[in-house]
C-alpha positions as semicolon CSV with decimal commas, in nm:
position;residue;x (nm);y (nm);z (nm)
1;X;4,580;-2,535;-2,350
2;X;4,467;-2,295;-2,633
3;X;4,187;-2,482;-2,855
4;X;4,060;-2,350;-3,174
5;X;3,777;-2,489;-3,346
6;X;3,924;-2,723;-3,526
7;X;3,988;-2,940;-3,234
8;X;3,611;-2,942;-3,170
9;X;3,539;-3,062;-3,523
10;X;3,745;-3,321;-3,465
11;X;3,622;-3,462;-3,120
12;X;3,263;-3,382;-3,226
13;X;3,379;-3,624;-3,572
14;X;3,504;-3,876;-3,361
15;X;3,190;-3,916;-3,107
16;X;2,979;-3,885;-3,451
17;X;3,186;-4,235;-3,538
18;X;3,215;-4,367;-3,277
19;X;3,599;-4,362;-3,284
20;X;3,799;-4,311;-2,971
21;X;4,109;-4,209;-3,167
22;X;4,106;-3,804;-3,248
23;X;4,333;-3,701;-3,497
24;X;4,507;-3,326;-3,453
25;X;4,753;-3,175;-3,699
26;X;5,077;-3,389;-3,594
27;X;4,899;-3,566;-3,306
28;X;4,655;-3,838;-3,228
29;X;4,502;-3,926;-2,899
30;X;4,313;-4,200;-2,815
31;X;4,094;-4,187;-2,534
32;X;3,967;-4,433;-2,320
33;X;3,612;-4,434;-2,374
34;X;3,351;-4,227;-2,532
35;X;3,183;-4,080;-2,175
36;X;3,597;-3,919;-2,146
37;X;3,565;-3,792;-2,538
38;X;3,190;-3,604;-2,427
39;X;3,399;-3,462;-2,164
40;X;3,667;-3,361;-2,366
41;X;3,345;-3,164;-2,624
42;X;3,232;-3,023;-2,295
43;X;3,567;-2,881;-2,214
44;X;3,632;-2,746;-2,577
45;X;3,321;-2,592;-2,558
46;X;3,381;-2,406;-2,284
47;X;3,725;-2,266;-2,341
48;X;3,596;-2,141;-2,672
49;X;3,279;-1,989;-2,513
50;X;3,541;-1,811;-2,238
51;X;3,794;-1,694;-2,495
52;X;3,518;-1,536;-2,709
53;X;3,382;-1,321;-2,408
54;X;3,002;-1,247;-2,299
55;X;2,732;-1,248;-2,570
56;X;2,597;-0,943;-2,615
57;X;2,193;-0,913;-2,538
58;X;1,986;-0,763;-2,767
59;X;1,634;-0,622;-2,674
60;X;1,370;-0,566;-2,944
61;X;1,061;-0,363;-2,812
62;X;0,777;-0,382;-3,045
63;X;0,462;-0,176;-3,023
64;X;0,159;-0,319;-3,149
65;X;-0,070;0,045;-3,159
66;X;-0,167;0,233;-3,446
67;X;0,039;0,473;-3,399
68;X;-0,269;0,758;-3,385
């Protein structure tokens, strides 16, 4: 399944709560506990990290000399 960002907003709204009922567009689920919501987050989290690709790096060197 595709997830955008909104779905984590909602799961990470419904943990915040303490609600076990999430709330989509035209669909609710309601899970069975809150460990299987923090599973859910974990899940989310990862398909969105995946779909947006590898971070880039970014080095900084800094030179603390006079510059003489």
């Amino acid at each position: 399944m595709s997830f955008t960002p909104k779905h984590l907003e909602a799961i990470e709204r419904a943990i915040a709560r303490g609600e076990k009922t999430v709330r989509y567009s035209d669909r609710t689920v309601e899970y069975r506990s809150i460990d299987e919501l923090l599973k859910a987050r974990d899940e989310i989290r990862t398909s969105l990290s995946q779909a947006a690709g590898p971070r880039s790096r970014v080095v900084r060197l800094m030179h603390g000399g006079k510059g003489l």
